[in-house]
Each structure stands twice: as structure tokens, then as C-alpha cells.
DSSP file (Angstrom, degrees, kcal/mol; ACC not computed):
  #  RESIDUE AA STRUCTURE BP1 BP2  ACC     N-H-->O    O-->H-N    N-H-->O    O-->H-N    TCO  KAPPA ALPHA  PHI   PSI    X-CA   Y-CA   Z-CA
    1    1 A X              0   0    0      0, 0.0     2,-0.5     0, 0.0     0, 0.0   0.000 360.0 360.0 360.0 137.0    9.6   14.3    2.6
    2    2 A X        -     0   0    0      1,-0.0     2,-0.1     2,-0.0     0, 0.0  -0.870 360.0-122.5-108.1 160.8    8.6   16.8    0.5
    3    3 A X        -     0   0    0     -2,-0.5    -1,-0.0     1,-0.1     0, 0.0  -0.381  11.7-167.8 -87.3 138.4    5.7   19.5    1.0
    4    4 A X        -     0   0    0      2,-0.2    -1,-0.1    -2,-0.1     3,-0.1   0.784  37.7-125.8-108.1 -33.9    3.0   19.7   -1.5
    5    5 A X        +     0   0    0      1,-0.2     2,-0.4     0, 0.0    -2,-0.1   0.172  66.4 142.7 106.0   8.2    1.7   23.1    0.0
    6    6 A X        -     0   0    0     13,-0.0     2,-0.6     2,-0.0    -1,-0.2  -0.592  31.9-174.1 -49.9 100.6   -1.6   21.1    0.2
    7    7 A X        +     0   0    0     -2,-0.4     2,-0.5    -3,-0.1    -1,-0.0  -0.844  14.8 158.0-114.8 117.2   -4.0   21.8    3.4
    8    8 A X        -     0   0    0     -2,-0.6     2,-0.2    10,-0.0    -2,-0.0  -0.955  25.6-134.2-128.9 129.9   -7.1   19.7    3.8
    9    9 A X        -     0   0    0     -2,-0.5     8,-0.4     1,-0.0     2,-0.2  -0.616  18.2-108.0 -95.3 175.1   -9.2   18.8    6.9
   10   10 A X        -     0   0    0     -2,-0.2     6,-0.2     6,-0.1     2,-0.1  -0.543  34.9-141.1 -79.0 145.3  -10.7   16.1    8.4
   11   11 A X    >   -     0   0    0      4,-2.2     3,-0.7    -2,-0.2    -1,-0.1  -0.134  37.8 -86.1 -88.0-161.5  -14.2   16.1    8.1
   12   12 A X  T 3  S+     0   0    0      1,-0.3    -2,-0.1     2,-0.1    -1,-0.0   0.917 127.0  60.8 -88.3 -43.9  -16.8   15.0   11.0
   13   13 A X  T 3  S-     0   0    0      1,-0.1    -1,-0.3     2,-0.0     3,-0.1   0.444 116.8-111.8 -38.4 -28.0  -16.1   11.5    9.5
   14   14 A X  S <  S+     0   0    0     -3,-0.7     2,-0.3     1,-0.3    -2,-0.1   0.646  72.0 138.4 103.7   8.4  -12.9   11.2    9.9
   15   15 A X        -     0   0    0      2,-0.0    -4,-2.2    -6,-0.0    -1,-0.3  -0.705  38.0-158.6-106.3 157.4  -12.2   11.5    6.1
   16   16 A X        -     0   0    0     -2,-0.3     2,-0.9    -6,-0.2    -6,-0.1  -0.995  20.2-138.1-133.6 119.6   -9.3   13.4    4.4
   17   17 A X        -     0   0    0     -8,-0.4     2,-2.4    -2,-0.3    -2,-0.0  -0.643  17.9-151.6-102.1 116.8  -10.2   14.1    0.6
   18   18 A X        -     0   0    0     -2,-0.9     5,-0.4     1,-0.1    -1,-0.0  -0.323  34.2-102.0 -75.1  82.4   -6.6   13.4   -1.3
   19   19 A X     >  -     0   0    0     -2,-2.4     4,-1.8     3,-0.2     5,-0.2   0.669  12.4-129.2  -9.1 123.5   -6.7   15.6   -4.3
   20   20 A X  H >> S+     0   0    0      1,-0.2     4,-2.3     2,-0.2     3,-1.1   0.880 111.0  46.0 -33.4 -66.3   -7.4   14.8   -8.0
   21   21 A X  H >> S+     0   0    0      1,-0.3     3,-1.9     2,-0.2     4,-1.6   0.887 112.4  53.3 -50.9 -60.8   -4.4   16.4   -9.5
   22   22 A X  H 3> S+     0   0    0      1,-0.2     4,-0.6     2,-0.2     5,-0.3   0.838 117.9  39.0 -50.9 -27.8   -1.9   14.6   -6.5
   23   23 A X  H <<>S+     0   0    0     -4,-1.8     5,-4.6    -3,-1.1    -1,-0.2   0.652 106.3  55.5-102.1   9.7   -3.4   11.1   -7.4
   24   24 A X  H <<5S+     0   0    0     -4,-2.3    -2,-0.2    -3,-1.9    -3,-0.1   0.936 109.5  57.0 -58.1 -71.9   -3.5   11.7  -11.0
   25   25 A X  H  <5S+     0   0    0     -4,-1.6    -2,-0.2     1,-0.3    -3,-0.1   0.588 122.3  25.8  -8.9 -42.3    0.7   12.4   -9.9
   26   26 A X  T  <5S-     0   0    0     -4,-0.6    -1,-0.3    -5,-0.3    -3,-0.2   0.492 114.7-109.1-125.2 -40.4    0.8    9.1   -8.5
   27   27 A X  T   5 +     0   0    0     -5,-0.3     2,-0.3     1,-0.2    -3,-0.2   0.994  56.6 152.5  92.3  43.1   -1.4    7.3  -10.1
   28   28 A X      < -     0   0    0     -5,-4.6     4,-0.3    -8,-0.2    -1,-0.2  -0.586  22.4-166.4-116.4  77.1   -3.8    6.7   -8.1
   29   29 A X        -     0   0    0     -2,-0.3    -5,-0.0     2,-0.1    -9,-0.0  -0.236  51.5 -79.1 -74.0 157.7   -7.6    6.0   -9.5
   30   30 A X  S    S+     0   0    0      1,-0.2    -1,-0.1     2,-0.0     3,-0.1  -0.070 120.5  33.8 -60.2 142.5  -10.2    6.0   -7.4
   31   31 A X  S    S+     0   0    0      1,-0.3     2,-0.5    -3,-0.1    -1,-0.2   0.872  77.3 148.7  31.4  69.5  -10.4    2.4   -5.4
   32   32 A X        -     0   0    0     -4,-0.3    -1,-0.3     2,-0.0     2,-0.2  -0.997  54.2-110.4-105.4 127.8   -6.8    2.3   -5.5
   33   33 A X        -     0   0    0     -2,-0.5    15,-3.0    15,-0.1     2,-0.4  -0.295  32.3-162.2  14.0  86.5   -5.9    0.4   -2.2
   34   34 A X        -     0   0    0     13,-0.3    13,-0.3    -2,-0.2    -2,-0.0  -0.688  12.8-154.3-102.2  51.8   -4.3    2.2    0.3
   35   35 A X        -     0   0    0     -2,-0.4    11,-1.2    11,-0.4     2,-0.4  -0.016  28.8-141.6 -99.7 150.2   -1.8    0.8    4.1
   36   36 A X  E     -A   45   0A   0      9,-0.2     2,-0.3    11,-0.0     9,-0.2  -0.977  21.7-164.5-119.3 111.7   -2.0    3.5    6.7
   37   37 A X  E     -A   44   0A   0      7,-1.7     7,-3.7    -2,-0.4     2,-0.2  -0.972  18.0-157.9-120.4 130.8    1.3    4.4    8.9
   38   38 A X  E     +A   43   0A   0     -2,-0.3     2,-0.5     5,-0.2     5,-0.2  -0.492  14.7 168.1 -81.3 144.2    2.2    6.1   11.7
   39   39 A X  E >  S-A   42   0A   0      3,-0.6     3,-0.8    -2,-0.2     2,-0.2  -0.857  81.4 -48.8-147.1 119.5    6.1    7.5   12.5
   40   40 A X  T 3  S-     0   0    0     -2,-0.5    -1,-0.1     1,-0.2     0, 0.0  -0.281 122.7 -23.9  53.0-115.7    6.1    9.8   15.5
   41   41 A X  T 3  S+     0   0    0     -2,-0.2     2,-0.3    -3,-0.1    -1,-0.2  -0.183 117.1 114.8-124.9  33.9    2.7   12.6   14.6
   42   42 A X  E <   -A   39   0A   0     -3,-0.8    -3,-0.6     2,-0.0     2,-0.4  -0.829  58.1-162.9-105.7-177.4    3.3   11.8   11.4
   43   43 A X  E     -A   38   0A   0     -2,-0.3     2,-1.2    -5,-0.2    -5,-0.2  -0.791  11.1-162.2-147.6 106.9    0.8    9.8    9.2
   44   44 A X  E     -A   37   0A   0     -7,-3.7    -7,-1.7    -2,-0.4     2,-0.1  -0.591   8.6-155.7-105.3 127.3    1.9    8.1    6.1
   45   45 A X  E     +A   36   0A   0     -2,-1.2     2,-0.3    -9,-0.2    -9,-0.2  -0.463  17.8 171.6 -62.0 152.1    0.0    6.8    3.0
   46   46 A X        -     0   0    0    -11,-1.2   -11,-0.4    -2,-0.1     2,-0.2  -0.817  38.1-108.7-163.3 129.3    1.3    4.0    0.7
   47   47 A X        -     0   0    0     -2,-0.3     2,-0.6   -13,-0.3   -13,-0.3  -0.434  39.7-132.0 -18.4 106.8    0.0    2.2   -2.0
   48   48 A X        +     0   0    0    -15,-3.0     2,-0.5    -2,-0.2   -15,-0.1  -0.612  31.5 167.9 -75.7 130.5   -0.5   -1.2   -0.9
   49   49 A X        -     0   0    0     -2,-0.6   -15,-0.0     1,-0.1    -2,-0.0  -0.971  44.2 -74.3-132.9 150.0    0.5   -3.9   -2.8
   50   50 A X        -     0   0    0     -2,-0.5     2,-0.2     8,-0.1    -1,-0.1   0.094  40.3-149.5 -29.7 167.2    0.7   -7.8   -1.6
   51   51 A X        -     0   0    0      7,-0.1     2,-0.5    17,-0.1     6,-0.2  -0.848  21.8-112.0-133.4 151.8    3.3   -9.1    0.7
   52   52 A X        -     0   0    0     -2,-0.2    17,-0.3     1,-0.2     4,-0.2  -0.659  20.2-133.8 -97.2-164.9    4.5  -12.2    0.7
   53   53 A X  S    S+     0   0    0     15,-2.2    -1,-0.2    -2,-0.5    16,-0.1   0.880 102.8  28.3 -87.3 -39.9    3.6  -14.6    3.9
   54   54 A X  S    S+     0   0    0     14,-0.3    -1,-0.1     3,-0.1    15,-0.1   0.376 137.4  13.6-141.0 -11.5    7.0  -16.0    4.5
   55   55 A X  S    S-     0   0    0      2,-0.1    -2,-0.1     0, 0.0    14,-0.1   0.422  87.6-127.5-124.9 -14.1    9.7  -13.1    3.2
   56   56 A X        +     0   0    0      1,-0.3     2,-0.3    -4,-0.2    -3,-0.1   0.550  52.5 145.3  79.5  16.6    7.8  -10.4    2.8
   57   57 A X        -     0   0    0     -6,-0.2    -1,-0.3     1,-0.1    -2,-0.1  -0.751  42.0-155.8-114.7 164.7    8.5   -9.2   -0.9
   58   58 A X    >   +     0   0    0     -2,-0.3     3,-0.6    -7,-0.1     2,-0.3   0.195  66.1 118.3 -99.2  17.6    5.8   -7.6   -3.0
   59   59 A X  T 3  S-     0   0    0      1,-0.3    12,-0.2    11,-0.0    -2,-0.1  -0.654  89.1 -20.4 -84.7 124.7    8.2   -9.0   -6.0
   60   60 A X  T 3  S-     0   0    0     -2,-0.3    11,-1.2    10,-0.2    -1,-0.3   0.844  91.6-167.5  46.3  53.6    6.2  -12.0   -8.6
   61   61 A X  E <   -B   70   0B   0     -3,-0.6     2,-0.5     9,-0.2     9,-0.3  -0.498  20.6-152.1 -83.2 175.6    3.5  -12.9   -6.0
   62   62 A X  E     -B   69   0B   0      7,-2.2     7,-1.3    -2,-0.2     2,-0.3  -0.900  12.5-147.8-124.9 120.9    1.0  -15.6   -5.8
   63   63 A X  E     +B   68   0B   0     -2,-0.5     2,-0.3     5,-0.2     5,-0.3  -0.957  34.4 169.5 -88.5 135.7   -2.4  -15.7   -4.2
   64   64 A X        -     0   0    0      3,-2.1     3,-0.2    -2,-0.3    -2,-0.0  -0.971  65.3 -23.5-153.9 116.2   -2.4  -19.4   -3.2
   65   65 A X  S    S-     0   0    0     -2,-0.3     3,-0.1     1,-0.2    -2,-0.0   0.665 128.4 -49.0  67.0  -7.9   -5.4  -20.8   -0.7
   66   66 A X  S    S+     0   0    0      1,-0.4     2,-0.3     0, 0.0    -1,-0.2   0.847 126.2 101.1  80.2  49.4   -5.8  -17.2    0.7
   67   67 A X        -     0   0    0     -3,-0.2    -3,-2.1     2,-0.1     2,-0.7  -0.953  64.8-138.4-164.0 131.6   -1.9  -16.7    1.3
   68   68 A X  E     +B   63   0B   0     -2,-0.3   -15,-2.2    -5,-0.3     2,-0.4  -0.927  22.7 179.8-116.1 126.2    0.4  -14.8   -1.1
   69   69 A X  E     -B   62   0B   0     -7,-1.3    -7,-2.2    -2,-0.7     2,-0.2  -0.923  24.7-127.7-127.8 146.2    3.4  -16.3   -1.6
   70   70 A X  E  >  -B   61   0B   0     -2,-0.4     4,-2.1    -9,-0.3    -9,-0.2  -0.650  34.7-110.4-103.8 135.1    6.4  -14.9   -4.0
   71   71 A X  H  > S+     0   0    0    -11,-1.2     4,-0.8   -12,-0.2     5,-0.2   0.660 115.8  55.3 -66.8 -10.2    7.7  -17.4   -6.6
   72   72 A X  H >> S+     0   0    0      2,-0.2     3,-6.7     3,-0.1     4,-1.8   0.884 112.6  47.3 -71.6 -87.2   11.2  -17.9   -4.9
   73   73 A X  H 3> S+     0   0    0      1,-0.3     4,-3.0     2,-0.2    -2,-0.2   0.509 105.6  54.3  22.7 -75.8    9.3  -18.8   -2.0
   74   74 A X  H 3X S+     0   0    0     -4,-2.1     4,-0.7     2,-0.3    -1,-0.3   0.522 106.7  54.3 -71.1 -28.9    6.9  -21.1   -3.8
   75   75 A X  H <X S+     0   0    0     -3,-6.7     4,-1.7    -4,-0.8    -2,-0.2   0.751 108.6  47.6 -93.1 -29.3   10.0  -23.2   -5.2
   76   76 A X  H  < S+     0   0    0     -4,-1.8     4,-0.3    -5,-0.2    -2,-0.3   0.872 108.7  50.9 -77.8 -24.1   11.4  -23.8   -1.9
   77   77 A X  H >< S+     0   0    0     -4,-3.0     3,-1.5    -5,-0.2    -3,-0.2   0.952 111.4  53.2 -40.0 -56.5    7.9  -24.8   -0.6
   78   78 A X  H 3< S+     0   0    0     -4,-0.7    -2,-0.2     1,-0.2    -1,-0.1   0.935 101.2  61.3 -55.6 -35.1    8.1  -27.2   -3.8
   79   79 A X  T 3<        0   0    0     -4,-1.7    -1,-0.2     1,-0.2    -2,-0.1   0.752 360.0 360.0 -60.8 -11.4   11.7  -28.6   -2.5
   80   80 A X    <         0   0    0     -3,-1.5    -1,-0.2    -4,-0.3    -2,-0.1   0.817 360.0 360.0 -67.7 360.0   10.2  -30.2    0.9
């Protein structure tokens, strides 16, 4: 990981405000989607992006029925 030299607190809310210029960096406009993870006391941010249901890659997906499914996926569903 690297250090941004960036110090924010939490407010009474429970909110952390992430800074223009770092999500300009990233590329992240405002109601970008967000997954929340812990490792050990750390707390990591990610961009979310779909999964699929049955392999898990965020690669060509499908929303299908309220299920995302990945086109590999989605031609072996077609093979049964």
C-alpha cells in the first residue's frame, strides 16, 4: 500500500469524506459505487463492479432475471 499523507476523521455519522483531488485520481464521480473490506485494522475501499453468480468474474457480464452472469458462463448454461 502506498500512503497518500491524507488524514480525515470520522464524523458523528460515521462518515469519512474521500477527497476530490484522490477521486478525481481514480476516477471516481460522485455516486460511484463502492465494496467495503476489512484485513486485520485495516479498512479497504474498492470500486465495485458486478460479479458473476457462478465464477465470479467481473469480465463481459450480464444482468439476467436479477443474476449477473459472465458470457462464458451464459454459453455453458445454453449447453444443458
Amino acid at each position: 500500500m502506498k500512503s497518500t499523507g491524507i488524514v480525515r476523521q470520522i464524523d458523528n455519522l460515521g462518515r469519512v469524506v474521500i477527497p476530490k483531488e484522490l477521486r478525481k485520481v481514480l476516477n471516481m464521480p460522485t455516486g460511484t459505487p463502492i465494496e467495503i473490506y476489512t484485513k486485520s485494522d485495516f479498512i479497504i475501499l474498492h470500486k465495485y463492479r458486478n460479479k458473476c453468480e457462478f465464477c465470479g468474474s467481473t469480465e463481459n457480464v450480464t444482468e439476467f432475471k436479477n443474476k449477473v452472469v459472465c458470457n462464458n458462463c451464459l454459453n455453458d448454461l445454453k449447453g444443458l
